[in-house]
C-alpha positions in Angstrom: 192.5 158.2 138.5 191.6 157.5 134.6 187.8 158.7 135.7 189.3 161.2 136.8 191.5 162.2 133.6 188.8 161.7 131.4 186.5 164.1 132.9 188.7 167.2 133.2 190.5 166.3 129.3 189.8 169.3 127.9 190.6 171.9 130.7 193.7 170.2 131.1 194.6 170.6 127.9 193.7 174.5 127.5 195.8 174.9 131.2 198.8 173.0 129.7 199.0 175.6 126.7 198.6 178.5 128.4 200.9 177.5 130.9 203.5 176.8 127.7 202.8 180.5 126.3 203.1 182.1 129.6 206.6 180.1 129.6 208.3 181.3 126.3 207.0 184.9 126.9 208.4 184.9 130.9 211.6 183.6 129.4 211.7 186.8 126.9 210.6 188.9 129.3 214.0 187.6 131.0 216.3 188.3 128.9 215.0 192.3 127.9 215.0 195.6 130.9 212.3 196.9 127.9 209.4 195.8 126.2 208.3 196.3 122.5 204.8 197.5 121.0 204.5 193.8 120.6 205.3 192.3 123.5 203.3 195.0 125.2 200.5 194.1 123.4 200.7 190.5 124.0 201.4 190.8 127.7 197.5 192.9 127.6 196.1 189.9 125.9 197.8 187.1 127.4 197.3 188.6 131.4 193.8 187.7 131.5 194.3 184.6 130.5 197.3 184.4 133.0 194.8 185.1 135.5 192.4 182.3 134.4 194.7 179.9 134.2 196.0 180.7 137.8 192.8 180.1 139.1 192.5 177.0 137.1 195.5 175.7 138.3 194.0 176.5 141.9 190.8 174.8 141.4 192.5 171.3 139.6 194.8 171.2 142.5 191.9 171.7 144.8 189.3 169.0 143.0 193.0 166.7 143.1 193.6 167.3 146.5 189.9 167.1 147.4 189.8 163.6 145.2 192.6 161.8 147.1 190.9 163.3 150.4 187.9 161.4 149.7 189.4 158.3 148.3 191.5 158.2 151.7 187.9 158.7 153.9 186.5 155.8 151.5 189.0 154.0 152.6 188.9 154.9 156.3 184.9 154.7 156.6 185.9 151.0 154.9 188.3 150.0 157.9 185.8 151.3 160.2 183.0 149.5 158.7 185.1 146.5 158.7 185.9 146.8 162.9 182.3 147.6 163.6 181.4 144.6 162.4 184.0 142.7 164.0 182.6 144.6 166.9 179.3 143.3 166.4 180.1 139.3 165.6 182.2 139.0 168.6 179.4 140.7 170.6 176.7 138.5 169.3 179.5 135.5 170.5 179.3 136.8 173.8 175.4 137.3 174.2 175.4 133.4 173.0 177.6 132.4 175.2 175.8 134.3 178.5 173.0 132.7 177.0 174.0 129.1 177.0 175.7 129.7 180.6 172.4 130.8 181.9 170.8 128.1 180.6 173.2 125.7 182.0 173.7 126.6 185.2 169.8 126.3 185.5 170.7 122.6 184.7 173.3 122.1 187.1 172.1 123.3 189.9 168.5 121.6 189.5 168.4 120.2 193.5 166.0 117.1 192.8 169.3 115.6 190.7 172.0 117.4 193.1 173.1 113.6 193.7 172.8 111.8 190.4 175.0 111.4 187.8 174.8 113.2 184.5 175.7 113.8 181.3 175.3 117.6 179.9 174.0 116.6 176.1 173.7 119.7 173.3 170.8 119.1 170.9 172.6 118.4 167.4 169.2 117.6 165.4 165.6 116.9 165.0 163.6 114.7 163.2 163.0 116.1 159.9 159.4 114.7 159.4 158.2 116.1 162.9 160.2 118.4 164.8 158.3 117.7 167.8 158.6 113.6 168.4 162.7 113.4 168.4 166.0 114.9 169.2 169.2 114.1 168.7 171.9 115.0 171.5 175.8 115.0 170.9 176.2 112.1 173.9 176.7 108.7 173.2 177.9 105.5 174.3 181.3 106.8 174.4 180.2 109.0 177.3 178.2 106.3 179.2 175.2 107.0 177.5 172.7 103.9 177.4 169.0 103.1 176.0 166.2 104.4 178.3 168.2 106.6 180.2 166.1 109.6 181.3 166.7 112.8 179.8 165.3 116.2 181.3 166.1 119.7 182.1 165.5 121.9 184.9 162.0 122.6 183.8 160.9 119.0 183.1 161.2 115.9 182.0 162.3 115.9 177.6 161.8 112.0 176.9 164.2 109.3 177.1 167.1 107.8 175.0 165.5 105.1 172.3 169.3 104.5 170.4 172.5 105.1 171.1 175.5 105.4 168.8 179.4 106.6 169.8 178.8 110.5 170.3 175.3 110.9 169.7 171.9 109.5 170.7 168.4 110.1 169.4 165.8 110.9 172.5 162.0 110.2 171.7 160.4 113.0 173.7 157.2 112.5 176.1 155.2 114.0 173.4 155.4 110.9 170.5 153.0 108.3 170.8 155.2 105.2 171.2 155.8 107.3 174.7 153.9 106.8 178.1 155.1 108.1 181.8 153.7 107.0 184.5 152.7 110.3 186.6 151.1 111.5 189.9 149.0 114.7 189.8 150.4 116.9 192.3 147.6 118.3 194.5 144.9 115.3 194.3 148.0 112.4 193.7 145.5 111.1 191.7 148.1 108.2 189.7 147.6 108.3 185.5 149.3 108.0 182.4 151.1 110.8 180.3 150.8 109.6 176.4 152.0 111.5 173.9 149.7 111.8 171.2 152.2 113.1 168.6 150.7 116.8 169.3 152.7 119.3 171.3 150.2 118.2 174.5 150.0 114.6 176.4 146.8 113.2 177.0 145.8 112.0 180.7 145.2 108.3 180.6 143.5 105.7 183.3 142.3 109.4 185.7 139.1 108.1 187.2 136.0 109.8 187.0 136.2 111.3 190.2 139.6 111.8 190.3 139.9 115.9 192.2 142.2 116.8 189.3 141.8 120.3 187.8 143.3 123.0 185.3 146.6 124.5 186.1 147.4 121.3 188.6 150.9 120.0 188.3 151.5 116.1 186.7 155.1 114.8 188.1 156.8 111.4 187.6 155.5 108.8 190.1 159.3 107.0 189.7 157.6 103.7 188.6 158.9 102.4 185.3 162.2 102.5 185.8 163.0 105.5 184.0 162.2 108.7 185.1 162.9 109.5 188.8 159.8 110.5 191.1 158.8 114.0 191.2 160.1 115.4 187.8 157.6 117.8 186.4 156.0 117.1 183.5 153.5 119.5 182.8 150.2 121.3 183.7 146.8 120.0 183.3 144.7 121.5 180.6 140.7 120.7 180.1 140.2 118.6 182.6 136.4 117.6 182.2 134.4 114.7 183.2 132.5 112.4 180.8 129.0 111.1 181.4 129.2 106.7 181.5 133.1 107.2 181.5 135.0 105.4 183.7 137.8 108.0 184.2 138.2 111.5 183.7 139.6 113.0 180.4 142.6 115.6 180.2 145.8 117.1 177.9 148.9 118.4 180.0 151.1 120.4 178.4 154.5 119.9 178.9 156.6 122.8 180.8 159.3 122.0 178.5 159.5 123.6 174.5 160.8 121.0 172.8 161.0 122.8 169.8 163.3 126.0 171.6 165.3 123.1 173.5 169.2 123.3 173.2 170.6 121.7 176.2 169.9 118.8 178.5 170.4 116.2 181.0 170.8 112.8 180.4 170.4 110.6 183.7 173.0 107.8 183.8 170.6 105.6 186.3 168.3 102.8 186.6 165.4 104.1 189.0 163.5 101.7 191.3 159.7 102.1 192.4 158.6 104.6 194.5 159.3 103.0 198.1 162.7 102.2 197.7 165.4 105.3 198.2 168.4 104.0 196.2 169.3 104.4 192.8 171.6 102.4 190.6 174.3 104.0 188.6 174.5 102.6 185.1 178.2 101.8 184.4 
């Protein structure tokens, strides 16, 4: 409004004093059926003017109206700014949402673990000196959770639970070196060892030399250890070669898991037995 009065000062002024001459000579105009020389001649003079100041009345009342026009679209494009984007963080809820149900019911309906109990553990943090050794889940003792319980996921096994507080737990994933899994390759069942390395691969230990293993084969859980159930996938086999006057075979397997994109999990809540026995026991 005060931008508004300080543009247009000076036409404002000129329209109000017109306006007040027209005024005073209307009003003797009024009162007289005649006019004077005088007034005649001031009527000549002053209807120009008349006629300016009509149309300047016009055009202030148009910019005024035209002014409060805009300020009420500023307003409106404002409120609709305001519900699009209301529109948009409620839709970017839902898409999250869908995406953590898809990810979950991939968990839950994982057949090899149709039968054992579990808890459903949401990554809370990472190990700020290396993102790729260990996680820390929102599950703890509170829940049942308990050390060297197996955590996994759908696609494969994660790593398993090194310390355990009363709603969280830190997981050292297959990938660290202090890890080591017992494993079966798939389509030779050639036995070895998956040891992380602290890289994002796992290096094949104790594969003989003529062991029939080659790249793209499967490594799964043999179920020895006590940890990790038999037949969990751990990852694929990657340059597998031979080495001359080496007793065994050398190879990295990359896990089928991203432990870096990782979110949700399963935590196991069982002690597993070797290989020939069928049972498992249920922590409590």
């Amino acid at each position: 409004m005060n931008d508004f009065m300080r543009r247009y000062q000076d036409m404002i002024v000129l329209v109000a004093l017109l306006a007040l001459s027209l005024f005073m000579l209307s009003s003797n105009l009024r009162r007289k059926k005649t006019l004077n020389f005088m007034e005649k001649a001031a009527m000549t003079v002053v209807a120009p003017f008349q006629e300016v100041t009509a149309f300047s009345v016009s055009s202030l009342s148009n910019i005024w109206n035209g002014y409060i026009s805009l300020v009420g679209v500023q307003e409106e494009n404002q409120r609709l700014k305001a519900a699009l984007d209301k529109l948009a963080f409620d839709n970017l809820q839902l898409v999250e949402r869908l995406k953590t149900y898809q990810r979950l019911d991939g968990l839950l309906t994982f057949p090899r673990l149709a039968e054992v109990p579990f808890e459903v553990a949401q990554v809370i943090g990472r190990d700020p000196a290396d993102r790729a050794k260990m996680l820390v889940v929102n599950k703890g003792y509170a829940q049942g959770v308990a050390e060297n319980m197996a955590v996994v996921t759908h696609r494969g096994v994660v790593g398993r639970v090194v310390s355990v507080a009363r709603a969280s737990s830190k997981v050292l994933l297959i990938t660290d070196v202090r890890s080591a899994v017992d494993a079966i390759a798939l389509e030779s069942r050639d036995s070895l060892v998956a040891a992380g390395d602290n890289k994002s691969t796992l290096e094949a230990k104790y594969l003989p030399f003529n062991a029939g293993v080659k790249n793209g084969d499967l490594v799964i859980s043999s179920g020895l250890g006590g940890v990790f159930p038999k037949g969990l996938v751990i990852g694929v086999v990657e340059e597998a070669k031979s080495v001359s006057g080496s007793l065994f075979m050398t190879a990295r397997i990359r896990p089928t898991e991203d432990f870096t994109r990782l979110e949700e999990a399963l935590i196991l809540k069982a002690q597993w037995p070797g290989p020939e026995e069928e049972e498992f026991t249920e922590v409590k």
